[in-house]
C-alpha positions as CSV (number, residue, x, y, z in Angstrom):
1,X,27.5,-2.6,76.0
2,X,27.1,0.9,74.2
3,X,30.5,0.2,72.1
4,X,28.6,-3.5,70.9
5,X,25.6,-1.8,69.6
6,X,27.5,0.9,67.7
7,X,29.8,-1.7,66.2
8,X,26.3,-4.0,65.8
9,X,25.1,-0.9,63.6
10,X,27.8,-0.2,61.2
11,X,28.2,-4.0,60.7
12,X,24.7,-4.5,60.0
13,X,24.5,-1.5,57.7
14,X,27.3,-2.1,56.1
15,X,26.3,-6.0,55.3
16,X,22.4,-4.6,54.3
17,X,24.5,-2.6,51.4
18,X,26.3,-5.9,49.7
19,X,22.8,-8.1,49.7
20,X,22.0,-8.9,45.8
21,X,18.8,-10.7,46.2
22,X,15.8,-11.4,48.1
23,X,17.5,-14.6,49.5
24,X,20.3,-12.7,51.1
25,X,18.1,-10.4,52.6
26,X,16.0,-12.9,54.2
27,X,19.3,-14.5,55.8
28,X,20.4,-10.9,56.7
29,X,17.0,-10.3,58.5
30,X,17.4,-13.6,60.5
31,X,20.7,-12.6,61.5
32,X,20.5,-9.4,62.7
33,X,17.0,-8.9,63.2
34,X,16.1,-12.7,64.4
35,X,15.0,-14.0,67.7
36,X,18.5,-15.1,67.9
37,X,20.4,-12.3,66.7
38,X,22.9,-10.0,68.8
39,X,20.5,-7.1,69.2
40,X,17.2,-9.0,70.6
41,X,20.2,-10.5,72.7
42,X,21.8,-7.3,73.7
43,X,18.0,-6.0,74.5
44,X,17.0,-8.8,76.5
45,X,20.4,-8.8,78.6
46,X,19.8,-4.9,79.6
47,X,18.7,-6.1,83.2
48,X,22.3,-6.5,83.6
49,X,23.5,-3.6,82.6
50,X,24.5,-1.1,85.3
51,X,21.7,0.8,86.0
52,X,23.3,4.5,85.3
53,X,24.1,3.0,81.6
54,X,20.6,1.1,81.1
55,X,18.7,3.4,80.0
56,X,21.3,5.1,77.3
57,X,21.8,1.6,76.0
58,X,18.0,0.8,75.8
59,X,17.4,3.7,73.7
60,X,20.1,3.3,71.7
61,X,19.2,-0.6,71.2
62,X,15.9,0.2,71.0
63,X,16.4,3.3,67.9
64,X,19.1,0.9,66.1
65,X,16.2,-1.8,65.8
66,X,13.8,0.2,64.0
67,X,16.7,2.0,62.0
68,X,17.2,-1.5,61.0
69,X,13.7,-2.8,59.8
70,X,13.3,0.5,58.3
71,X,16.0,-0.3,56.4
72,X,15.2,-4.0,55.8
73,X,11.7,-3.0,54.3
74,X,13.0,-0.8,51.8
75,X,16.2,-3.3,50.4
76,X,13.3,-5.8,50.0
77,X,10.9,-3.7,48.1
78,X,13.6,-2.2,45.6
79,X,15.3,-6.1,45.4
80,X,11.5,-7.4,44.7
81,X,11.4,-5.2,42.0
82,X,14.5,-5.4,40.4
83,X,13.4,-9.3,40.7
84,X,10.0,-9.0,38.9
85,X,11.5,-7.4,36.2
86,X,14.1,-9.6,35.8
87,X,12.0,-12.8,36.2
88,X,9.7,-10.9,33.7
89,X,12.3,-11.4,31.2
90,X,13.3,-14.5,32.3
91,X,10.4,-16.3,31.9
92,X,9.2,-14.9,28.7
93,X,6.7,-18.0,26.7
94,X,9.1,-17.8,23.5
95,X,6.2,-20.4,22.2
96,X,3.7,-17.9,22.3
97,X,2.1,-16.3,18.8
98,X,3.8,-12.9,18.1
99,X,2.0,-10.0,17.5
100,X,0.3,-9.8,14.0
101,X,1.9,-7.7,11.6
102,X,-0.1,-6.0,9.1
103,X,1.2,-6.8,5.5
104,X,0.9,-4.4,2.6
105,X,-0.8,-5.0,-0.4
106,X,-1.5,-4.1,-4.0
107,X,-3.6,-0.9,-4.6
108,X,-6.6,-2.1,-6.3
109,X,-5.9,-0.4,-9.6
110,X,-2.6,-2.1,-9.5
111,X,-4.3,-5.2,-8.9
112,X,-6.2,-4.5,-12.0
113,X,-3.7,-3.5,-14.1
114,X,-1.8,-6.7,-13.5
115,X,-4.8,-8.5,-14.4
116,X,-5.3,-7.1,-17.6
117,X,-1.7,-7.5,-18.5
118,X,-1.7,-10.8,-17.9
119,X,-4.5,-11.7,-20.3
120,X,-2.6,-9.8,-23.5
121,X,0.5,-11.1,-22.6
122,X,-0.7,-14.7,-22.7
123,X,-2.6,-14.1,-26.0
124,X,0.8,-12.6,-27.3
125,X,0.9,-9.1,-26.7
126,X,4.1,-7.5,-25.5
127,X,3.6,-4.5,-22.5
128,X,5.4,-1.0,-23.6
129,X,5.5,1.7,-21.4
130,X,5.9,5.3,-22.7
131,X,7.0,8.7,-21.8
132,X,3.8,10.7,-19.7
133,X,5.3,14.2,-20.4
134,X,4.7,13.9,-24.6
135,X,5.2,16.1,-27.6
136,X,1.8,17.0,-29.2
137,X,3.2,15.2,-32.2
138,X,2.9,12.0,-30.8
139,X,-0.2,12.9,-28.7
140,X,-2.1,14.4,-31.5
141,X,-0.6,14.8,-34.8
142,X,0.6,11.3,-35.6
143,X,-2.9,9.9,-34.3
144,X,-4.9,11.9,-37.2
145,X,-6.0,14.7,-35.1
146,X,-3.9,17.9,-36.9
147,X,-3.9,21.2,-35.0
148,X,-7.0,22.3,-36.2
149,X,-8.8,18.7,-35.7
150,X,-11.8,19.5,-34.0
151,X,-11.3,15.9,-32.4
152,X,-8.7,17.6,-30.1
153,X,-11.9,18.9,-28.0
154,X,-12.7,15.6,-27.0
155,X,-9.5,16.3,-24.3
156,X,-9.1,18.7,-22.2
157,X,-5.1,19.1,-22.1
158,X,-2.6,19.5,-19.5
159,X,-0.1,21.6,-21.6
160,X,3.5,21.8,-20.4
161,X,5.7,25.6,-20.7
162,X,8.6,24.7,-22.8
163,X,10.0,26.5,-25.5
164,X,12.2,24.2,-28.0
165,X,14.9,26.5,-30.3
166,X,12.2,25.9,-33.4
167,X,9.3,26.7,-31.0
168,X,7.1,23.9,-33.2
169,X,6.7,21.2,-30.7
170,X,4.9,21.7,-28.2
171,X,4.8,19.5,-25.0
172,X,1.9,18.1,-22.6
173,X,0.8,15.3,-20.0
174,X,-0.5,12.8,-22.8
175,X,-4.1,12.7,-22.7
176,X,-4.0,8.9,-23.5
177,X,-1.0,5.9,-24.1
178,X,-2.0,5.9,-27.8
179,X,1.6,7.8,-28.4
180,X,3.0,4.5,-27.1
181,X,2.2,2.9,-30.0
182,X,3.0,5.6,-32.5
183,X,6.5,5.3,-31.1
184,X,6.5,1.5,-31.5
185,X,5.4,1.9,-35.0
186,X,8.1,4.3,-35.5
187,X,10.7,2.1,-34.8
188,X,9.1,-1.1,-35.4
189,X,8.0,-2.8,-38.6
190,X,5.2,-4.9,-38.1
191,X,4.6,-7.5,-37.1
192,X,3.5,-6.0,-34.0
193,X,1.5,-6.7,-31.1
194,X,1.8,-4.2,-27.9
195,X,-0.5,-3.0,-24.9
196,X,0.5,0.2,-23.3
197,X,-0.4,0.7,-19.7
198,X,0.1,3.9,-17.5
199,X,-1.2,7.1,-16.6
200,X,-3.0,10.2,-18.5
201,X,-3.7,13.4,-17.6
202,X,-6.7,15.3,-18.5
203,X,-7.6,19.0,-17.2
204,X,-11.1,19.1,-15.9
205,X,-12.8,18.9,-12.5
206,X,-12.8,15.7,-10.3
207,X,-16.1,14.4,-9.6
208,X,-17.7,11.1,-9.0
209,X,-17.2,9.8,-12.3
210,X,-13.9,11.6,-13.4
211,X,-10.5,12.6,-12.6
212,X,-7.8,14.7,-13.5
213,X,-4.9,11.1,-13.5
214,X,-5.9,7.8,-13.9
215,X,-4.8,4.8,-15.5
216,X,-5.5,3.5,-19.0
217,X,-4.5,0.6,-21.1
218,X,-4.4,1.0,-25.0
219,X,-3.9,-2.1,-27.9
220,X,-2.3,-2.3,-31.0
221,X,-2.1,-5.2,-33.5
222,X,-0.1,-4.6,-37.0
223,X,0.1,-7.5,-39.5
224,X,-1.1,-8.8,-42.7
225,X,-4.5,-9.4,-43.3
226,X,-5.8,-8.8,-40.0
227,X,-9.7,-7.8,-40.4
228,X,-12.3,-6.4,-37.8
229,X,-13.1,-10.3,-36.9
230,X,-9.6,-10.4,-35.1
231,X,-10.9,-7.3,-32.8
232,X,-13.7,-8.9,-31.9
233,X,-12.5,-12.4,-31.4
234,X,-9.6,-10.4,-29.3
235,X,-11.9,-8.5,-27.2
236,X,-14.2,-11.1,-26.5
237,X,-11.5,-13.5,-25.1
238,X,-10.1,-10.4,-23.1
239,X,-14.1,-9.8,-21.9
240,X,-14.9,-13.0,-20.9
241,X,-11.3,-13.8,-19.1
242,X,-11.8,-10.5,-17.1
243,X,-15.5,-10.7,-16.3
244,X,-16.3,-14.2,-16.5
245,X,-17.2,-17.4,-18.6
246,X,-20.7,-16.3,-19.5
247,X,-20.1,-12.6,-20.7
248,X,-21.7,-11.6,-23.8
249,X,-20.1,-8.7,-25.8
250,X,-21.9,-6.3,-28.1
251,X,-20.0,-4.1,-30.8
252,X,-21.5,-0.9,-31.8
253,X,-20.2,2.1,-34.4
254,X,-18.2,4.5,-32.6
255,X,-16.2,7.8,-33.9
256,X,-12.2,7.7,-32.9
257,X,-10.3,9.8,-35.1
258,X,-6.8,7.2,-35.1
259,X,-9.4,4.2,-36.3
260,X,-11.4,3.6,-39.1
261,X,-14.0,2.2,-38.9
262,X,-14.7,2.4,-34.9
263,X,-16.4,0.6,-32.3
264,X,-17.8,1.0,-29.1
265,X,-17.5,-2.6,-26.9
266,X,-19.9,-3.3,-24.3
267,X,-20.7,-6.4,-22.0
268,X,-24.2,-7.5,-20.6
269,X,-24.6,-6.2,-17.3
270,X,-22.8,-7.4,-14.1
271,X,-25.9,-7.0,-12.1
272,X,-28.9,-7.2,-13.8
273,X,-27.4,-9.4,-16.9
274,X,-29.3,-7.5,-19.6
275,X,-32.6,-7.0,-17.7
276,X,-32.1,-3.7,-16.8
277,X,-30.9,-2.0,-14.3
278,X,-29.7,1.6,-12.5
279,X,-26.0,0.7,-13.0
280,X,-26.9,0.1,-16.8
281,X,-29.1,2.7,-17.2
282,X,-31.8,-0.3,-18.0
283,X,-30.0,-0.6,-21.3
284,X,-28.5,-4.4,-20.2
285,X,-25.3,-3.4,-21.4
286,X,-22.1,-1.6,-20.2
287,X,-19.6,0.1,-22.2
288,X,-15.9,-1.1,-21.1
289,X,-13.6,0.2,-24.1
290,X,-13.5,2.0,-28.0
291,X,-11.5,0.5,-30.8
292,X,-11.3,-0.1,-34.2
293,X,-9.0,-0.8,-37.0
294,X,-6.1,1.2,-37.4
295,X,-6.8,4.2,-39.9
296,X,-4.6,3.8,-43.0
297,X,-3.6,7.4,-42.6
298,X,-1.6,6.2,-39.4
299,X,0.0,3.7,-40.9
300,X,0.9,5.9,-43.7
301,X,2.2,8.7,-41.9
302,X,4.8,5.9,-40.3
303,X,6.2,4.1,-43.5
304,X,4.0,0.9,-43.0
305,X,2.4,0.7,-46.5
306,X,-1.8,0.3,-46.1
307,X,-2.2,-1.9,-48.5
308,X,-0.2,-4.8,-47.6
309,X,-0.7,-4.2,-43.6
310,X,-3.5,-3.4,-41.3
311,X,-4.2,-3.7,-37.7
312,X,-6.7,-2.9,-34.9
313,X,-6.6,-0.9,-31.7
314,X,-8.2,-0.4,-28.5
315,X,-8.1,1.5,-25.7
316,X,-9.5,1.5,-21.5
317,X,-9.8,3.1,-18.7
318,X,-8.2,0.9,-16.1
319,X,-10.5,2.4,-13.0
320,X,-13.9,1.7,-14.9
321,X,-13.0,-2.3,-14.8
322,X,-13.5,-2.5,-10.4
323,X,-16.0,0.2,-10.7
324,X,-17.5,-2.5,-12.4
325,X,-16.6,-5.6,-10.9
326,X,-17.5,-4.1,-7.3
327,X,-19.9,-1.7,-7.5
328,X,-18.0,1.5,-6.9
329,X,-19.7,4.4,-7.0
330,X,-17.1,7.1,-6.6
331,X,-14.0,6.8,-8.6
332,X,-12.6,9.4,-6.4
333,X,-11.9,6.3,-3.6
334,X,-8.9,4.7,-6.0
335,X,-6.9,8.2,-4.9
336,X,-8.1,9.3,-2.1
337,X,-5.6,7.1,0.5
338,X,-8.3,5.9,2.7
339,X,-7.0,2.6,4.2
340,X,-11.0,2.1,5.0
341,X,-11.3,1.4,1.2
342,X,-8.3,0.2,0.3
343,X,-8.2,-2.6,3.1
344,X,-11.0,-4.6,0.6
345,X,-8.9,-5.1,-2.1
């Protein structure tokens, strides 16, 4: 009897160690752990047993049963898991929504930028981009403002460290994209109608209403008999494409030493709409750009003769338009990376 529970074990054991699933372990239980099974026999047959063995063979019966739901319980568990997991996976609702993935957009000066270059170009204007690292030629010298132009204050200049072999042209971060059209003039002869967008440099402190980078947009027209009344009738499409239907525009004499003569552009005011207001400084009106017509000595200094052509040009700061259009009050947000802000646009 002894030699059948020993052989019972090692069976049992060795069958436990082959079950897969919680099926086979169930029909594993029933057979060796059932009311049928070979052990619960062997235990209730022990009255039989000679009496100097009984009690050996009870205990050992008795120690191989527990041994074996001991080891039942823990095959279950561990197969039970395995089987959660797995029937996790299995049963996975394909048809359910995904999780939302946040999409990327425009930077809202980008945004901008696009806009405005959308307008020009369907009114005819070509987009050049330019060099931002810029000899003071183009920067300055072309654009009527000589070394000793006291016009040259109105920037505060980034200068670059380079030494040509002559030592007479000195480099900078352009202060403005106006070199953009110097260069198209250069190598253009007119007609010509351009809009340069990109960056400037200017070297002064960052506060709430100015930075050391930011974006500007500059015009140029060159043709025969264009007149100030092209400007405006320019401008004033470009104003009331931008900021709506109902804009009104005012022109105003400005100084820019590149134009002659020179105007300041301003729209009634977003808010109060000429009233008066804190964003207008109760004037009604907003400033949005400076331009003019194109100083003969430009067009000079480039071989386009002065008295057959003329031309008008204007200039932006890209920021200023969603300052505008939204209210900003700090154009410090456009650069500072704070998804907060950005998330708006």
């Amino acid at each position: 009897m002894l030699n059948q529970v020993e052989e019972l074990a090692s069976k049992a054991l060795d069958e436990l160690a082959k079950v897969t699933n919680v099926n086979e372990i169930e029909a594993w239980r029933i057979r060796y752990l059932g009311r049928k099974s070979n052990l619960i026999h062997i235990l209730r047959s022990l009255a039989t047993v000679p009496i100097n063995e009984r009690r050996e063979v009870g205990a050992r019966a008795n120690e191989l049963k527990k041994s074996l739901e001991t080891a039942f319980e823990e095959k279950k568990v561990d197969l039970e898991s395995d089987s959660a997991l797995l029937t996790g996976r299995e049963t996975l609702d394909v048809t359910l929504p995904g999780q939302q993935i946040p999409l990327g957009r425009l930077h809202p000066t980008t945004q901008i930028l696009e806009e405005i270059c959308d307008i020009f170009s369907s009114m005819g204007f070509q987009v050049v981009e330019g060099p931002e690292v810029e000899w003071d030629y183009y920067n300055f010298e072309a654009l009527n403002m000589p070394a000793d132009h006291p016009a040259r204050d109105m920037f505060a200049t980034l200068w670059v460290d380079f030494e040509t072999k002559t030592g007479d042209r000195p480099m900078l971060l352009r202060t403005h994209t106006s070199p953009v059209q110097i260069r198209v003039m250069e190598k253009t002869p007119p007609p010509i109608r351009i809009i340069a967008p990109g960056r400037v440099y200017r070297y002064e402190a960052t506060d709430a209403t100015h930075e050391w980078m930011f974006y500007q947009v500059e015009g140029l027209a060159v043709d025969r008999n264009i007149t100030l009344a092209d400007l405006k009738g320019t401008l004033f499409e470009f104003a009331r494409r931008l900021f709506g239907e109902d804009r009104k525009c005012r022109f105003r004499c400005d100084y820019f030493p590149f134009v002659e003569p020179g105007v300041e552009v301003a729209i009634d005011c977003l808010v109060c709409h000429g009233a008066g207001c804190r964003l207008c400084d109760n004037s009604g009106w907003i400033e949005i750009l400076g331009a003019g017509m194109v100083h003969p000595e430009v067009l000079r200094r480039l071989g386009i003769d002065p008295q057959i052509y003329s031309g008008f040009a204007f200039g932006m700061g890209v920021e200023r338009i969603p300052i505008l259009r939204y209210g900003i009050d700090d154009i410090r947000l456009f650069y500072g990376n704070d998804l907060r802000f950005l998330k708006q646009f």
